[in-house]
C-alpha positions in Angstrom: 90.1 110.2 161.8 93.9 109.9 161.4 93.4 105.6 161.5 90.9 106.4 158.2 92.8 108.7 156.3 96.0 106.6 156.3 94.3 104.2 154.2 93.4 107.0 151.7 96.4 108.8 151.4 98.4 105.4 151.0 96.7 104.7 147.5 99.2 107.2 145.6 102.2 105.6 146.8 100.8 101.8 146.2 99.5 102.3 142.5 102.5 104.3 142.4 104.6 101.0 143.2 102.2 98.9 141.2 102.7 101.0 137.8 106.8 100.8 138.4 106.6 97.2 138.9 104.3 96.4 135.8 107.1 98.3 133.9 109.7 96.2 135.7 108.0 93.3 135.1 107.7 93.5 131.7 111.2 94.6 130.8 112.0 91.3 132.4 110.4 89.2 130.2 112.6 89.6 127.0 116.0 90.7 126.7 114.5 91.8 123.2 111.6 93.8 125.1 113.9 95.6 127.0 116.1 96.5 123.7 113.0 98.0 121.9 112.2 99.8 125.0 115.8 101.5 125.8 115.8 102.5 122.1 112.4 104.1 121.8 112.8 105.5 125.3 116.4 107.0 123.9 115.1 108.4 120.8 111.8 110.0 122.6 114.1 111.8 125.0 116.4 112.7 122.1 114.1 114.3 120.3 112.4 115.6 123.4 115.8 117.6 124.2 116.7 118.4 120.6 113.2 119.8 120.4 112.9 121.4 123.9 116.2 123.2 122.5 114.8 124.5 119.4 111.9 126.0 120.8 114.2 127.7 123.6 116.2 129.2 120.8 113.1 130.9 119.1 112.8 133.0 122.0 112.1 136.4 121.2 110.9 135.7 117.3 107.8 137.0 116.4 105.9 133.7 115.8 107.3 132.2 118.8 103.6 132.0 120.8 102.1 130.5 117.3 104.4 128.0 117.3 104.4 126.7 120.9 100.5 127.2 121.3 100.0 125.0 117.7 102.5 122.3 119.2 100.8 122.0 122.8 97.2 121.7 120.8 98.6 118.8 118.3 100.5 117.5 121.5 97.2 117.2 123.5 95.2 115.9 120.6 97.7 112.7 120.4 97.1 112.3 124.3 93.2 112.1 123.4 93.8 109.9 120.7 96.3 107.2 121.6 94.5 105.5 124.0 91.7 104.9 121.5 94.2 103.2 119.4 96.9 101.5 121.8 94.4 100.5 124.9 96.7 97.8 125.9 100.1 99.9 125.9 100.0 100.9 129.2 97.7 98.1 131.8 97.0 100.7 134.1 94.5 102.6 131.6 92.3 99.9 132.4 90.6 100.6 135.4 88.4 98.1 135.5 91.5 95.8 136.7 90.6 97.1 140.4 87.4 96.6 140.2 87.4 94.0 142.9 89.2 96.3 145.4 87.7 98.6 148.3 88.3 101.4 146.1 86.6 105.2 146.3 86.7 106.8 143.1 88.3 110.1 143.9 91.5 108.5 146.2 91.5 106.3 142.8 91.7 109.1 140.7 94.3 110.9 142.7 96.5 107.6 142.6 96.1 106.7 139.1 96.8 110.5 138.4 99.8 110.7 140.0 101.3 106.9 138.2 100.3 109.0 134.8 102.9 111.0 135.7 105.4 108.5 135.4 106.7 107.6 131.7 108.8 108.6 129.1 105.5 110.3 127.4 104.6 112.5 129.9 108.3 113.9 130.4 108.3 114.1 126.7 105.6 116.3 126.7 106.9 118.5 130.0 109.9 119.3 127.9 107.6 120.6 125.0 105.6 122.9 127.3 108.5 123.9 128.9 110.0 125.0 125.9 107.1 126.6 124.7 107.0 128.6 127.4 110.2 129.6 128.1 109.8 130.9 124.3 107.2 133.0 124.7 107.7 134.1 128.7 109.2 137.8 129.3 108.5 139.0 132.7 108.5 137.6 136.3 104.7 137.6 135.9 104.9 135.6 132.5 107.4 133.2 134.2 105.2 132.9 137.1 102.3 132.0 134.8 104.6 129.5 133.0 105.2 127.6 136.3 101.5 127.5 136.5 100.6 126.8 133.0 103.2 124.3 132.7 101.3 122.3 135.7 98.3 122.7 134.1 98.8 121.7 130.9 100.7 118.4 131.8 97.6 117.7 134.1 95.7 118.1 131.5 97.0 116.4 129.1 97.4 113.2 131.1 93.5 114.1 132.3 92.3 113.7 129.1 94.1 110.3 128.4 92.4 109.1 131.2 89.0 110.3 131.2 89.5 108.9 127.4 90.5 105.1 128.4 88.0 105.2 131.3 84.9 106.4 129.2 85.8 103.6 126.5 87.4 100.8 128.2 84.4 98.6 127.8 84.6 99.0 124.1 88.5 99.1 123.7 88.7 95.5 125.8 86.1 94.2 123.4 86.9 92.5 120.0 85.6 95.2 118.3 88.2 97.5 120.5 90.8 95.5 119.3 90.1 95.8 115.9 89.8 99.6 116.2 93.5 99.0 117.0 93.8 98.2 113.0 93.1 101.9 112.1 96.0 102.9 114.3 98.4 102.6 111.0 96.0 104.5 109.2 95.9 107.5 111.2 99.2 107.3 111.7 100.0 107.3 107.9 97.6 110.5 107.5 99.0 112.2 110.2 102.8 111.9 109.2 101.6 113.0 105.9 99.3 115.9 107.0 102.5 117.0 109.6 105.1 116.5 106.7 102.4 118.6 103.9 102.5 121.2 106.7 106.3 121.5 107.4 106.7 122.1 103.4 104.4 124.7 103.7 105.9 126.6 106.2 108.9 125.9 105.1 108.2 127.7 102.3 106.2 130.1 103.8 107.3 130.7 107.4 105.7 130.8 110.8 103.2 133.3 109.8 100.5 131.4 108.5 100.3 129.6 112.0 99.2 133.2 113.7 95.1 133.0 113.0 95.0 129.5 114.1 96.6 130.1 117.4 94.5 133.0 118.1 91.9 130.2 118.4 94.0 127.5 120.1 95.4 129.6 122.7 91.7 129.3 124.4 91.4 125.9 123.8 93.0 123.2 126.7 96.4 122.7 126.7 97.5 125.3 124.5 95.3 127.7 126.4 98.5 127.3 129.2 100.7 128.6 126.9 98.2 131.1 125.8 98.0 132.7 129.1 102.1 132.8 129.4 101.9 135.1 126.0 99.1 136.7 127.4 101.4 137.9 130.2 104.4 138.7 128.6 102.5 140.9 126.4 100.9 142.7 129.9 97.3 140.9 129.5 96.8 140.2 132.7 93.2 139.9 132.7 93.5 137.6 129.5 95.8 135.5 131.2 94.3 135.0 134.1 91.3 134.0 131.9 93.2 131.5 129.6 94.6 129.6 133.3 90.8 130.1 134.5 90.0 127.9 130.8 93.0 125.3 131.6 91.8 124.8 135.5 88.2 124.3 134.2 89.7 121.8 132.0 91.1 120.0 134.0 88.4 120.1 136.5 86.2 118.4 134.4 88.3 115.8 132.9 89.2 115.1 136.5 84.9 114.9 137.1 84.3 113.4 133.8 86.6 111.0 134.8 85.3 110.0 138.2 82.0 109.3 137.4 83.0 106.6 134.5 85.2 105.0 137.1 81.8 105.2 139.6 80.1 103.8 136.6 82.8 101.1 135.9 83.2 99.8 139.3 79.3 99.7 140.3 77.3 98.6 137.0 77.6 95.7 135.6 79.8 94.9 132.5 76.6 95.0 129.7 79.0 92.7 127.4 77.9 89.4 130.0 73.9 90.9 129.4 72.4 87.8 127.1 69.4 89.8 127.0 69.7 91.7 124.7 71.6 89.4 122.0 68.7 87.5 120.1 67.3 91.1 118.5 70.7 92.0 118.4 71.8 88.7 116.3 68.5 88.7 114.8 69.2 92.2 113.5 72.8 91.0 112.2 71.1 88.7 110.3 68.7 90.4 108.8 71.1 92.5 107.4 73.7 89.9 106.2 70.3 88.1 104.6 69.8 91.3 102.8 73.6 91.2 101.2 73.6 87.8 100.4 71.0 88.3 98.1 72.9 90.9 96.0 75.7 88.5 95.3 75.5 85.7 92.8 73.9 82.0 93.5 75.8 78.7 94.1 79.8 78.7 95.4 80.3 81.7 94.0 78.4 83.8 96.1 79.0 81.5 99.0 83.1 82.2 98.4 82.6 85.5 97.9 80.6 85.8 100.9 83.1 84.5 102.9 86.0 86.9 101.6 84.1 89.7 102.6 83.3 88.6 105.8 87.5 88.3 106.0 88.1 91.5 105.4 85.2 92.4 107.9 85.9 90.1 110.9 89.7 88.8 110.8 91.8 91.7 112.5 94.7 90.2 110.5 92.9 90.4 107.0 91.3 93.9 107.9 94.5 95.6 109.3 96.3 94.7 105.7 92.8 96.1 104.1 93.3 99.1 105.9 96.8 100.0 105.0 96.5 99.1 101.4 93.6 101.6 100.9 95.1 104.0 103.0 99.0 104.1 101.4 96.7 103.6 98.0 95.0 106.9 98.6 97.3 108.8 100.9 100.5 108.5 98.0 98.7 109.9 94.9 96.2 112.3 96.4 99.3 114.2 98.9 101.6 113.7 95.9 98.8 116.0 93.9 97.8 118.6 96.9 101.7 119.3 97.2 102.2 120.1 93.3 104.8 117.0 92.5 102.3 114.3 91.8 101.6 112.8 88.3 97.8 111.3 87.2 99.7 108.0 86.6 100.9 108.1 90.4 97.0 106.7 90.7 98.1 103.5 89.8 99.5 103.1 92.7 96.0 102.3 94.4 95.5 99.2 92.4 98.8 98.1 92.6 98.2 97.7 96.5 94.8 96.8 96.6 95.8 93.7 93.9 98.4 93.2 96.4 95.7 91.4 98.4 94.8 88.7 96.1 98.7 87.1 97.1 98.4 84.4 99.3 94.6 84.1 99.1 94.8 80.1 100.9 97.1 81.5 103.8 94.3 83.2 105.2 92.1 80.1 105.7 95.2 78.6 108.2 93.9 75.2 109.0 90.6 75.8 108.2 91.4 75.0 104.4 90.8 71.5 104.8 87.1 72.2 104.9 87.4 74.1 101.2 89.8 71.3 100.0 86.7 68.9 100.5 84.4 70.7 98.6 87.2 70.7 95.9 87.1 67.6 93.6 88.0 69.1 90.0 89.8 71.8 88.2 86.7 73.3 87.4 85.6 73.3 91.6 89.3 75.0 91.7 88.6 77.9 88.8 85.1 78.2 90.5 86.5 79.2 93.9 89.6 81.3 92.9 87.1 83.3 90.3 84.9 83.7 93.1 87.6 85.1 95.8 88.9 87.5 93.0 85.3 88.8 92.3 85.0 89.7 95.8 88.9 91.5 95.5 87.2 93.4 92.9 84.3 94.8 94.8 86.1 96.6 96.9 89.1 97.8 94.5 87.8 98.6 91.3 85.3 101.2 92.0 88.1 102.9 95.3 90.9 102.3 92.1 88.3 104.3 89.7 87.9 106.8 92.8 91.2 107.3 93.7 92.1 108.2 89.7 89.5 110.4 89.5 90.6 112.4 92.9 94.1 112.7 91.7 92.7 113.7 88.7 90.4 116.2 90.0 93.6 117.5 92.3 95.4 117.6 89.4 93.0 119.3 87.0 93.9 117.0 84.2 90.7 115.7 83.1 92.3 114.5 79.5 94.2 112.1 81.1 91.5 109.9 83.0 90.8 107.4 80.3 94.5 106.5 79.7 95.0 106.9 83.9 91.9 104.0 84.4 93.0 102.3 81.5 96.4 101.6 83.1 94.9 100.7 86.1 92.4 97.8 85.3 95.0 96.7 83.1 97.8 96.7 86.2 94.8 95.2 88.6 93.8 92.3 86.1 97.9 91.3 86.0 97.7 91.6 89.8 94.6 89.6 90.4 96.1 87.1 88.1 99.8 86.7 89.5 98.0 86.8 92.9 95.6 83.5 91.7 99.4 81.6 90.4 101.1 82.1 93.1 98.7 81.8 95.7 99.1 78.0 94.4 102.5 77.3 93.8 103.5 79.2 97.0 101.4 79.3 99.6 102.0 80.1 102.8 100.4 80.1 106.7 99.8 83.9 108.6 99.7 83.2 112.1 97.0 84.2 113.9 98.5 85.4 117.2 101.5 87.8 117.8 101.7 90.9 115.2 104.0 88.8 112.3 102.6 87.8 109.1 104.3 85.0 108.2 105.0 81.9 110.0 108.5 80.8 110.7 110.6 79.3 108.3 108.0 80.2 105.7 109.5 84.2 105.3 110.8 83.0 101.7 107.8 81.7 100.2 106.2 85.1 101.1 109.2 86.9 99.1 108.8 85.1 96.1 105.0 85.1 96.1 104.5 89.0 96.5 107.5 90.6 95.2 108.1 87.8 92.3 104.3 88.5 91.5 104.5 92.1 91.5 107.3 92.2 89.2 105.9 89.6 87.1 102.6 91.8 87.2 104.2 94.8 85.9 105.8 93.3 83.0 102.4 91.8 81.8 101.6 95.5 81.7 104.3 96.5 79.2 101.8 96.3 76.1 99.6 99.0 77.6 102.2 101.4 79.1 103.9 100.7 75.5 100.7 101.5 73.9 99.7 104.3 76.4 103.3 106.2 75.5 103.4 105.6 71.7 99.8 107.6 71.8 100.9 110.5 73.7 104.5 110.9 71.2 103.0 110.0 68.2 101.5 113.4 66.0 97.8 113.1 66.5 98.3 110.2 69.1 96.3 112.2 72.0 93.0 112.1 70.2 93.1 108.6 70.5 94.1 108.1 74.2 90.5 107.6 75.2 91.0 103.8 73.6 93.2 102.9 76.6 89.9 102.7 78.7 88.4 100.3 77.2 91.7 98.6 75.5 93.3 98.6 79.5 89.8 96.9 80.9 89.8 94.4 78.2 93.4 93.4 78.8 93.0 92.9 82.7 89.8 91.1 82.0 92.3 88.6 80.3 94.9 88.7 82.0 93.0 88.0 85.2 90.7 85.2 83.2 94.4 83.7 81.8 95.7 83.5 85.6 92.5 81.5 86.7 92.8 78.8 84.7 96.6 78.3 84.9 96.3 78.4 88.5 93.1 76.1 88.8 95.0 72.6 87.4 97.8 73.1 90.4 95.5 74.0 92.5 92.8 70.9 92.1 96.1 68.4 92.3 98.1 69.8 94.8 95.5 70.6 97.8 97.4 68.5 100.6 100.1 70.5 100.2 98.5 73.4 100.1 97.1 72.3 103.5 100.1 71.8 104.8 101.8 74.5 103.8 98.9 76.8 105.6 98.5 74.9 108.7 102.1 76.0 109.9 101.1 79.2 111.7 
């Protein structure tokens, strides 16, 4: 018995050694890794401390427990959430790396538990529940609870990573996993706003709003931990022992939850190598891309714009600038409105980044160009194809620029205002889109498709002049309307007639986007093999 245990009880302290030696490993590869590392790992713990400290000073204020119990429940939700987004941060979330090995799931589970442990995350977040509960602890049966709860709730929190990765590793290994990657930013740039939108309001208003949503959190795992501390201090006994009853059960079935995808992972076979299933699958795909085609125009132009979209669907680069243009596009005017300090012409600001995206419209082809450069054999194949990528632009950004001004409006309650408000913006999205089709052939430039930078070596200047010299130049072609749009709102009787910046502000961008075609077309029918070349580098 002794001879078959030691194999089992050996597992801990060899994944143990394996997850120090993956983070030993890879500091070794680049001084520069190990610089970014240091840092990050100093500021975490810097914060950890300075925050572990403020929460210890709050001891004995009334909104203490609403505080700590609200920060364990946002800090648990990030452990849930990150390894949706960052799969490949840490190589031993993927289990299905020991796959091979004469592994049992529940010595596994154990093992891989205890390397969780490890990390400058999970300390981070044993300072916070610390804190929290030495906040809210008064009594030697609230600090015994706290030594328990704080156990628990670190446990649990690294549980629920886990069981997480586990239950989606097939998808987050995928392609379609690692484009789920692309949302990371934003969520992130929600988040920072939702956190900052909260920290004005109880700035302003204190701790006390927090109270009625702790009630509820202190039952819900981690935060029920420090729940059952409160409980205690306040002489709850039977509540507290309730809450830890909650947190155990928790845990529990993380820890089962978690298991049985391992079981699953290790014994069934990966359904991604299945070619069963593809031909209804692809036959469905295509079915459904038939079906689209047909609502786009005949000829190149629906062929180009075809292919645009199907950019922004499939190529993580494309799709991850996509997805941080609509969502800093969105998040700046709409938060600037909820929090009382926005302005309706702050919805401008969604066009200006979504126009952002018609810069540089040959670097995404890399060296695939050539192909397009073949079909191109006059200035009139050259107008054709940039018309048709900035008809596909405008799919997607003029009806989410016309949504995004009438939320703010909306928000702001200043329904007068929308005509001028749209006006401006198809006026400073037909400069864009036209800046965007001049530059894209004077300066193009190659986005590599591996690593996480944008621009290829050497080429960081180009990208400069192309997108900040563009935006600039874009904003001065808007002078007329903005002149227009404030001599109507000074002038006596001027705001009757604001509603003519609609319709003045469409027509203008409808030029100015039709003007920028055909001066970029000439350079861009004579100067395709240096176009080529100049996309090819990456």
């Amino acid at each position: 018995m002794a001879g078959r245990r030691r194999p089992v009880t050996g597992v801990t302290g060899v994944v143990v050694r394996l997850k120090l030696s993956l983070v030993r490993n890879g500091l070794r590869q680049s001084g520069g890794r190990r610089a970014v590392y240091v840092a990050s790992a100093v500021v975490t713990l810097l914060f950890a401390v300075l925050q572990f400290v403020g929460l210890v000073a709050l001891r004995g204020h009334a909104h203490a427990a609403s505080l700590g119990v609200s920060l364990v429940a946002v800090l648990g939700l990030g452990w849930a959430v990150v390894p949706l987004f960052f799969p490949s941060g840490d190589e031993t979330l993927d289990p299905t790396r020991l796959v091979m090995l004469p592994l049992r799931p529940r010595p596994l589970v154990r093992a891989l538990l205890a390397a969780s442990l490890l990390g400058v995350g999970p300390l981070f977040t044993a300072l916070t529940l610390l804190g929290s509960a030495i906040a809210v602890a008064h009594g030697a049966v609230a600090y015994g609870t706290a030594v328990l709860g704080v156990v628990l709730g670190l446990l649990v929190c690294v549980a629920l990573a886990r069981a997480v990765a586990a239950a989606n590793i097939r998808l987050l290994t995928s392609r379609k996993g690692r484009d789920l990657a692309v949302l990371s930013g934003l969520v992130i740039a929600i988040g920072a706003q939702v956190v900052n939108f909260g920290a004005q309001r109880l700035g302003t208003a204190g701790l006390g709003p927090l109270d009625p949503v702790a009630r509820v959190l202190a039952w819900a795992p981690p935060a029920s931990a420090i729940g059952a501390v409160d409980a205690a201090s306040q002489g709850s006994y039977g509540v507290a022992a309730a809450r830890l009853v909650v947190t155990a059960g928790a845990l529990a079935a993380l820890v089962a939850l978690w298991a049985r995808s391992l079981t699953r992972l290790m014994t069934a076979p990966d359904g991604s190598t299945l070619q069963a299933a593809e031909p209804s699958a692809e036959g469905r795909r295509s079915g459904r891309a038939l079906g689209a085609r047909r609502l786009l125009p005949d000829g190149r132009t629906g062929a180009v714009m075809e292919r645009g979209l199907r950019y922004v669907w499939r190529d993580p680069k494309t799709k991850a600038a996509w997805v941080s243009s609509l969502a800093i596009g969105l998040i700046v005017p709409v938060f600037n409105a909820v929090q009382g300090t926005g302005s309706i012409y702050f919805a401008c600001f969604a066009a200006g980044m979504l126009g952002i995206q018609m810069y540089n419209q040959f670097g995404q082809d890399t060296s695939a160009f050539w192909m397009i450069a073949t079909t191109v054999s006059s200035t009139r194949d050259a107008y054709v194809e940039l018309r048709a990528r900035a008809l596909a632009l405008l799919v997607i950004t003029l009806p989410y620029a016309t949504l995004v001004t009438a939320l703010t409006t909306a928000l702001l309650g200043d329904w007068a205002r929308l005509p001028e408000a749209l006006g401006l913006s198809f006026a400073l999205l037909g400069a864009m889109l036209a800046t965007g089709a001049w530059t894209s052939a004077r300066f193009p430039y190659s986005i590599p498709q591996e690593g996480y930078k944008n621009v290829a070596p050497g080429q960081a200047g180009l990208a400069w002049i192309a997108v900040f010299g563009g935006m600039v130049a874009a904003a001065l072609l808007c002078t007329p309307v903005i002149a227009l749009t404030i001599w109507l709102n000074v002038s006596a009787g001027g705001e009757a007639w604001t509603w003519t910046l609609l319709p003045t502000g469409a027509a203008y961008g409808t030029a100015l986007t039709l003007l920028g075609l055909r001066l970029a077309a000439p350079h861009t029918a004579t100067h395709l093999p240096e176009i080529l070349t100049a996309v090819s580098k990456g």
